[in-house]
Phi, psi and omega in degrees: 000161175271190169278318170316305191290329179269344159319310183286314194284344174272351067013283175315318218269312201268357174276311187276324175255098154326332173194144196349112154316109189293145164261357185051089168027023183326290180292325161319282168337320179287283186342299179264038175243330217289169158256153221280178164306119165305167165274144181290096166311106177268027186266331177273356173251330173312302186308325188281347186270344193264318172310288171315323168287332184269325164305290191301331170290339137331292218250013162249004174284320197275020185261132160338322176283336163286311197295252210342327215254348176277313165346292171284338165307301178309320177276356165097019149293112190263109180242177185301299194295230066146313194286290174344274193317356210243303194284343184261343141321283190308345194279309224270009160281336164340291096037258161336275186285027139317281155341316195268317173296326192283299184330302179299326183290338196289320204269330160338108162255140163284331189285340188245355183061012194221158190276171179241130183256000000 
C-alpha cells in the first residue's frame, strides 16, 4: 500500500473508534508466541570478507602505485600515490564503519534498550 491509501484507512479508522481499542492483553500474548529470530550465520560474511582482502591485496601488490605510494608515505613525503593510498584506506574504513551502523541499528530495539539476537 501507499501512503494515500493508509491516509484514507486512518480516517476511516479514527472516525469509527472515538478512543483506543482495549485489547486485553492481546498484542502481549501474540508477542511471547512469536518465535524467536533465527540466528545469522558468520561463516559467509567472514569468508567473503577475507576473500575480497587477498584479492585486493593480490591484485594490488604487484602494482607500482602501492610500492611508491607506501615508500613515500613511510618516508614522510606527500605525493599523488602516497594521498591515493590514503584516501582509499580511509573511504574503506568509512565504508565499514557505515556498514557496522546500519547492521547495529537493525539489532537495537530502543524501547526496551537492549540489543536483539
Amino acid at each position: 500500500m501507499n501512503n494515500e491509501m493508509e491516509d484514507i484507512f486512518d480516517v476511516e479508522l479514527r472516525k469509527q473508534f472515538k478512543e483506543p481499542v482495549p485489547d486485553d492483553g492481546f498484542c502481549d500474548r501474540v508477542m511471547e508466541q512469536l518465535p524467536a529470530r533465527p540466528r545469522r550465520n558468520k561463516w559467509p560474511l567472514a569468508t567473503g570478507a577475507l576473500a575480497g582482502m587477498a584479492t585486493c591485496w593480490f591484485s594490488l601488490v604487484f602494482s607500482p602505485i602501492t610500492y611508491v605510494g607506501w615508500r613515500d608515505w613511510l618516508s614522510g613525503e606527500l605525493s599523488a600515490s602516497a594521498i591515493v593510498l590514503f584516501i582509499s584506506m580511509m573511504s574503506m574504513a568509512i565504508l565499514a564503519l557505515a556498514w557496522t551502523i546500519a547492521e547495529a541499528d537493525d539489532r537495537y530495539d530502543p524501547s526496551s534498550r537492549r540489543m536483539i539476537r
